[in-house]
C-alpha positions as MATLAB code, in Angstrom:
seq = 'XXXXXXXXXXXXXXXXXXXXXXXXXXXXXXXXXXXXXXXXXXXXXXXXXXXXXXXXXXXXXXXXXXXXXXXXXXXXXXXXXXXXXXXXXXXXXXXXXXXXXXXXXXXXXXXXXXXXXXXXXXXXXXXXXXXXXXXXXXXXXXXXXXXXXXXXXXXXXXXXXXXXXXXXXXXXXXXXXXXXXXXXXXXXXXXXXXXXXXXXXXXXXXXXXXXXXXXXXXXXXXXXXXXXXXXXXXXXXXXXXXXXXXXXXXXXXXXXXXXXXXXXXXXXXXXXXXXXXXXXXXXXXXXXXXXXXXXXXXXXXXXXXXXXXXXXXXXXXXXXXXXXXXXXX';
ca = [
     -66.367  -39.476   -6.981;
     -66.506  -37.657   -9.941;
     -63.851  -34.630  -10.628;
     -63.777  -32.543  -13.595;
     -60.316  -32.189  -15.570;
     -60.894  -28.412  -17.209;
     -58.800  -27.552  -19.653;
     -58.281  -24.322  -21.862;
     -58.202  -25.097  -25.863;
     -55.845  -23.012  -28.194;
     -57.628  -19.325  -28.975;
     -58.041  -18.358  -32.500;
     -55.296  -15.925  -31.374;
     -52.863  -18.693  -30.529;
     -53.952  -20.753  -33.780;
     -52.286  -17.740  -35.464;
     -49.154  -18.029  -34.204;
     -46.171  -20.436  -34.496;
     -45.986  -21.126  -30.420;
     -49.336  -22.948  -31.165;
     -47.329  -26.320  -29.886;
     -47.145  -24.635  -26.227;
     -50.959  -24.344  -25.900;
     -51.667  -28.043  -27.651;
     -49.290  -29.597  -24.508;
     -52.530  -28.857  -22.218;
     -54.734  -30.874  -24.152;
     -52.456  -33.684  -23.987;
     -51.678  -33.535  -20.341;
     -55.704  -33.151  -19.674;
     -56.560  -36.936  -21.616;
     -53.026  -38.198  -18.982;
     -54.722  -37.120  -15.838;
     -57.710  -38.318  -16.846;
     -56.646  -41.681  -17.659;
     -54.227  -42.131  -14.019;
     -57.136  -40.459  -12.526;
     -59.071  -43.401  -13.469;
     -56.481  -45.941  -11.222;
     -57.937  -44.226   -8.559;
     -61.600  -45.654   -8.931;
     -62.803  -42.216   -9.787;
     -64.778  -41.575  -12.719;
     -62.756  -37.939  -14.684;
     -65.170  -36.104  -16.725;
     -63.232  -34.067  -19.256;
     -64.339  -31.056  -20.126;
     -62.629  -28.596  -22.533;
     -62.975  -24.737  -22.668;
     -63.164  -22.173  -25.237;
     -62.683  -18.669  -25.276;
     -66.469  -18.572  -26.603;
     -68.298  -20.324  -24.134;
     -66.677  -19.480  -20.723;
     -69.379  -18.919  -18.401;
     -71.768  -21.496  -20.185;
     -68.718  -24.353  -20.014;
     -68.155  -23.851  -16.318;
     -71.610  -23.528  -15.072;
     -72.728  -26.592  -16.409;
     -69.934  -28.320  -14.763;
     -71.237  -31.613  -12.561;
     -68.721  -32.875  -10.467;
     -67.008  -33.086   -6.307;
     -63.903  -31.392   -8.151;
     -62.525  -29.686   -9.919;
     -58.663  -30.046  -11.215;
     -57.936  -26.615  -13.394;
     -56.045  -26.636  -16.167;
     -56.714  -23.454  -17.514;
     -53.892  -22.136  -19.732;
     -54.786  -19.684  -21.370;
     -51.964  -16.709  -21.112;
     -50.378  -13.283  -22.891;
     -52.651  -11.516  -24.537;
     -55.263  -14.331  -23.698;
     -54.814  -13.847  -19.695;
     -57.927  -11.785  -19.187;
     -59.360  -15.280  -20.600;
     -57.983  -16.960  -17.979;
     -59.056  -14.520  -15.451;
     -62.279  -14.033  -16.488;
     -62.854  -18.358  -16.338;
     -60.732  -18.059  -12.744;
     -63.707  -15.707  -11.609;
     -66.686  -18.323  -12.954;
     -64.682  -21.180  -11.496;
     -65.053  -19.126   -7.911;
     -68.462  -18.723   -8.190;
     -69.597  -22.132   -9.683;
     -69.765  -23.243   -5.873;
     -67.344  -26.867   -6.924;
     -64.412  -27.323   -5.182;
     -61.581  -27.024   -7.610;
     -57.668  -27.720   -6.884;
     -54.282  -25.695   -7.397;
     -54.603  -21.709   -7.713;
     -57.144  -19.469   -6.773;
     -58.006  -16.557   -8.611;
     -55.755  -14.227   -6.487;
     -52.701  -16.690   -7.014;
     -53.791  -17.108  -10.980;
     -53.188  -13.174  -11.135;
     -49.389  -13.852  -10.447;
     -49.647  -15.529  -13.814;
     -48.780  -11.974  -14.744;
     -45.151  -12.210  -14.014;
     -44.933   -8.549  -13.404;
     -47.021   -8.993  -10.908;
     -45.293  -11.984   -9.344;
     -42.272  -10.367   -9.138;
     -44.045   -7.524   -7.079;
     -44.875  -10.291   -4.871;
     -41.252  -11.780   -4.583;
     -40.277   -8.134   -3.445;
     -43.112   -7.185   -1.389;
     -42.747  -10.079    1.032;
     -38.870   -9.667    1.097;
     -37.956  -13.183   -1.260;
     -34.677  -13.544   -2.880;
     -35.262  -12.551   -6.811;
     -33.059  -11.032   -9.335;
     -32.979   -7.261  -10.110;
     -35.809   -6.411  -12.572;
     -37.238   -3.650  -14.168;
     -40.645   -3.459  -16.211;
     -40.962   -1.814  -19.524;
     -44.263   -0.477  -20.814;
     -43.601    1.817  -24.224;
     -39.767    0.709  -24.567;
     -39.014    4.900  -23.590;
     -37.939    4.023  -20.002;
     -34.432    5.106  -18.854;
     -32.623    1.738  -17.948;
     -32.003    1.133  -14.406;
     -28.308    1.891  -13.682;
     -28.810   -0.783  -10.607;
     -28.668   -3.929  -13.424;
     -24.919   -6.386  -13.408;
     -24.918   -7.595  -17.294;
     -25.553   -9.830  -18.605;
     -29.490   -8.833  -18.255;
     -31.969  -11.238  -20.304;
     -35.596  -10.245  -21.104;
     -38.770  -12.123  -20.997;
     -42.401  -11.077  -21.614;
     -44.604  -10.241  -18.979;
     -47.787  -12.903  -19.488;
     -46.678  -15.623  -21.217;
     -45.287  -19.311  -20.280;
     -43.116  -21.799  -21.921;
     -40.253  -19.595  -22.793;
     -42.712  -17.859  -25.371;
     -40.519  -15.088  -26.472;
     -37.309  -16.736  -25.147;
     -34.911  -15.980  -27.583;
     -30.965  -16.044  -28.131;
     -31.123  -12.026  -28.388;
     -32.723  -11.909  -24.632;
     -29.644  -12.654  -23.310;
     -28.224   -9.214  -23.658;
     -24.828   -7.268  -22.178;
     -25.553   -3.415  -21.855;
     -27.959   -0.505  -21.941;
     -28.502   -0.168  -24.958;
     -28.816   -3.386  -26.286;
     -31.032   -3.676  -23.740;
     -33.956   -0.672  -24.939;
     -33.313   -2.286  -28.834;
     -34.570   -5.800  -27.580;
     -37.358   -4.173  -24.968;
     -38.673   -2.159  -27.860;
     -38.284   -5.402  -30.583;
     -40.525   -7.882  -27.892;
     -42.783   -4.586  -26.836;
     -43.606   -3.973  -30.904;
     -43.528   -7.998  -31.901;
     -46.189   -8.995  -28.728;
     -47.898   -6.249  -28.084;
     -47.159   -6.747  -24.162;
     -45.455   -5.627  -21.076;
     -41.641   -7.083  -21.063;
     -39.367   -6.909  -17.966;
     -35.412   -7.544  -17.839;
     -33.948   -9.733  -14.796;
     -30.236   -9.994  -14.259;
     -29.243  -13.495  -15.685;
     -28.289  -15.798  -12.985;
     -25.416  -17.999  -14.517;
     -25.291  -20.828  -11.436;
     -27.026  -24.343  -11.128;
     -30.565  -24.197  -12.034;
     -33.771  -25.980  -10.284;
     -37.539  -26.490  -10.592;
     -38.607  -26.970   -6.715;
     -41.938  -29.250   -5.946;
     -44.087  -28.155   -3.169;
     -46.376  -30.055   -2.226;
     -49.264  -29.244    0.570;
     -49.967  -32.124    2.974;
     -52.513  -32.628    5.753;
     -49.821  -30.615    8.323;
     -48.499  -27.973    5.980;
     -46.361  -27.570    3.096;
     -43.686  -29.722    2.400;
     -40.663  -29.574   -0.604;
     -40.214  -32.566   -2.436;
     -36.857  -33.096   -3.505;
     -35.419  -30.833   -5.905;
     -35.095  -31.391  -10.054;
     -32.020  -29.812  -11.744;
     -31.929  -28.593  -14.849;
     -28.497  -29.724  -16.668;
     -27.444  -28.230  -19.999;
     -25.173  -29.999  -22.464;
     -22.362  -28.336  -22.901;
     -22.340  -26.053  -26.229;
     -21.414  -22.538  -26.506;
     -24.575  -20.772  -26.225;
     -25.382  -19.413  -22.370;
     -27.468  -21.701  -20.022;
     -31.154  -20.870  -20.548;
     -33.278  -22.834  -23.336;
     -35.054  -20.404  -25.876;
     -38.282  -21.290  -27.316;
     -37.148  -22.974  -30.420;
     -34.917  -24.930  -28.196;
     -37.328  -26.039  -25.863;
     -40.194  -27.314  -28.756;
     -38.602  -27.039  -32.269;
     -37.890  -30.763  -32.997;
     -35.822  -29.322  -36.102;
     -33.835  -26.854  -34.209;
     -30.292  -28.109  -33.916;
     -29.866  -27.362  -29.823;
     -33.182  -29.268  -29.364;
     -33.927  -30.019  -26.154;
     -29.691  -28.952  -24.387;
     -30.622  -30.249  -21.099;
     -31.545  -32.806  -19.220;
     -33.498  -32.903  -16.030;
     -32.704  -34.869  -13.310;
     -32.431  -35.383   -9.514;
     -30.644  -32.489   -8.064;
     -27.703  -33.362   -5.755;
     -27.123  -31.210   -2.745;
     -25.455  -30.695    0.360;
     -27.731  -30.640    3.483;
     -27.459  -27.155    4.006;
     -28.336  -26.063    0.394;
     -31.126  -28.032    1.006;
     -32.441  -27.111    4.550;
     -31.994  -23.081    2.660;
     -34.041  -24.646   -0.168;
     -36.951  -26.268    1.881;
     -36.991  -23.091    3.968;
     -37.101  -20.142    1.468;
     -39.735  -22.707   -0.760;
     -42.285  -23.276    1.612;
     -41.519  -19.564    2.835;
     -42.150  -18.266   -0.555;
     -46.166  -20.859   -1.024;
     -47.311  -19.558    2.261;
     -46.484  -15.848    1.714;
     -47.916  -16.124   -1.764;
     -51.199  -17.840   -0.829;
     -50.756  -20.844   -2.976;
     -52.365  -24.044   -2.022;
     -52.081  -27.422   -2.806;
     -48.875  -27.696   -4.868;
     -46.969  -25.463   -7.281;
     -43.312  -25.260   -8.668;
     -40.795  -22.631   -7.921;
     -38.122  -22.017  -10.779;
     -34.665  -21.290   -9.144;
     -30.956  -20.468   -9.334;
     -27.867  -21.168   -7.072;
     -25.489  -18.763   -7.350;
     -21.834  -19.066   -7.049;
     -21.999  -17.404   -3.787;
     -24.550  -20.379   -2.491;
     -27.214  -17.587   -2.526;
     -30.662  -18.945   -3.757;
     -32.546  -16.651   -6.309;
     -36.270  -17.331   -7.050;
     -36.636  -16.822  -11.099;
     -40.005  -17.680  -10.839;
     -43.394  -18.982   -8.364;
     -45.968  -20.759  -10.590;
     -49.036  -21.018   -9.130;
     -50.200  -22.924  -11.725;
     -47.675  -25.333  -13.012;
     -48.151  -28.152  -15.542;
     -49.246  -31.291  -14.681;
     -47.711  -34.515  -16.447;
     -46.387  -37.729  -16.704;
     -43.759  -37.434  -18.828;
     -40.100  -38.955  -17.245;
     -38.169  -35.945  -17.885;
     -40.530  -33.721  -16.083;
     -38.957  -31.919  -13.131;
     -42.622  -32.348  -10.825;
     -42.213  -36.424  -11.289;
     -38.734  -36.854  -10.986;
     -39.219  -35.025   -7.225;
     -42.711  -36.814   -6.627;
     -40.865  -40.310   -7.851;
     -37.721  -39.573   -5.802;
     -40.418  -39.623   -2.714;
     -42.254  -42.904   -3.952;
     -45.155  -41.369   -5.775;
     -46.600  -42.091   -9.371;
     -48.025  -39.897  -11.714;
     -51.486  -41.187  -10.273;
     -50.036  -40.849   -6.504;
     -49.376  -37.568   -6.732;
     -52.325  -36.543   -8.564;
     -54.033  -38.021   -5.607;
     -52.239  -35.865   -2.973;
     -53.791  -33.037   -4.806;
     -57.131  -33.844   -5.017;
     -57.024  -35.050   -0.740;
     -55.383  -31.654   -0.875;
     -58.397  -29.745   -1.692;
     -60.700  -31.952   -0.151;
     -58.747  -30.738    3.331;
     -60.803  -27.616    2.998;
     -63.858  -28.776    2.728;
     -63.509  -29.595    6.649;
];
């Protein structure tokens, strides 16, 4: 069997900008799954894309399967739309999110979802221009994130903010800076978790649950950017991830909202769910990726849960790709 590992390469737009290391992590995790594809006795073609050759890349694609790592997001998303609609249309198989889940990308969007099919997610409110009134509905502290992009792009220690007008100054600062949508979420202070779900041959199934655990300092509990991949920043890397520890109920409510929230999304094969515990043991979905990361590395939260059930990097790559081979009949 051959399968295809396509993955997006940094746009000249993201070669411009100091988040560059976000977009070079794909690269990296492509040559990984290549190589524990290769335990498998299959023979991975790599094949990277560029934001020049879209169409031409994907069309002269030879392989049973595809396994998508396309990337590409902000300002860049229509990129990664515009490769999600070849990728339909090449007629090859291809694993993880469809075109339809890829648009969720578009957090926005996602959180439309969340709402629309009645899932637990924090208040939120989109800004366009900066000049919308405030929702009067929001509990401070409020933190803001940008609409399209991943990694905790944007992610800094002024989005964590306490009042109205705070607020519109740091809308109006990420709105002018990226050039982008923004929305503002009431920050959930509780326990916080990065939910596996995995799709076997008789449905979906949660693997069990990765908690994030900061160290403790005096900044609030969410990593900014810097944090999360500035090797010089002094709060490098203030939390650990690890095997969550809960009580059978918490996670019976954790199975049940998870696979809840992949089958009323449409996601197949396997995505990650970013949540939050409250202190009232209510269960708040920050956010449903249908197109999570893929790698090997030991602090990751998808191979701590798919090593708690037994499975190694190459294992659960492989419960992927019989994944997608399911709907080929």
């Amino acid at each position: 069997m051959n399968i295809a590992i396509l993955y997006s390469v940094p746009t000249r737009r993201a070669k411009g900008t100091s988040y560059l290391v976000a977009e070079e992590d794909t690269v990296i995790s492509a040559k990984k799954i290549a190589a524990a594809l290769k335990t498998k006795g299959v023979t991975p073609i790599l094949v990277a894309l560029s934001e020049d050759s879209i169409k031409k890349t994907i069309r002269a694609i030879r392989a049973d399967l595809i396994i998508n790592l396309i990337d590409w997001t902000g300002r860049d998303l229509p990129l990664s739309l515009q490769a999600m609609k070849e990728l339909t249309d090449c007629g090859i198989l291809f694993a993880g999110a469809t075109k339809d889940n890829f648009e969720l990308v578009d957090k926005v969007a996602m959180k439309k979802a969340l709402d629309a099919h009645s899932l637990p997610t924090p208040k939120w409110q989109v800004f366009r221009t900066g000049k919308e009134s405030v929702s009067p509905l929001f509990m401070y502290p409020v933190i803001v994130k940008l609409a399209c992009e991943h990694c905790s792009v944007g992610i800094e220690k002024t989005s964590l903010v306490q009042g109205g007008d705070e607020l519109t100054r740091v809308v109006r600062d990420r709105i002018r800076r990226f050039s982008q949508d923004v929305y503002a979420e009431e920050f959930i202070s509780g326990r916080e978790f990065q939910i596996t779900v995995l799709e076997k041959e008789h449905g979906p199934r949660m693997l069990p649950p990765a908690e994030i655990v900061y160290k403790p300092t005096d900044s609030a509990e969410f990593l900014t950017f810097s944090e999360r991949w500035n090797v010089d920043d002094p709060l490098y890397q203030r939390s650990d991830t690890e095997l969550a520890c809960l009580l059978p109920n918490q996670l019976d409510m954790f199975e049940r909202i998870s696979i809840q929230t992949f089958m009323s999304l449409g996601f197949r094969d396997f995505t990650r769910i970013d949540a939050r515990l409250k202190s009232d043991n209510k269960f708040m979905i920050l956010e449903a990726n249908p197109n999570p990361g893929l790698d090997d590395d030991e602090l990751y939260s998808m191979m701590i849960s798919a090593r708690a059930v037994g499975l190694t990097f190459p294992d659960f790559l492989w419960e992927i790709v019989q994944s997608a081979l399911r709907r080929q009949g």
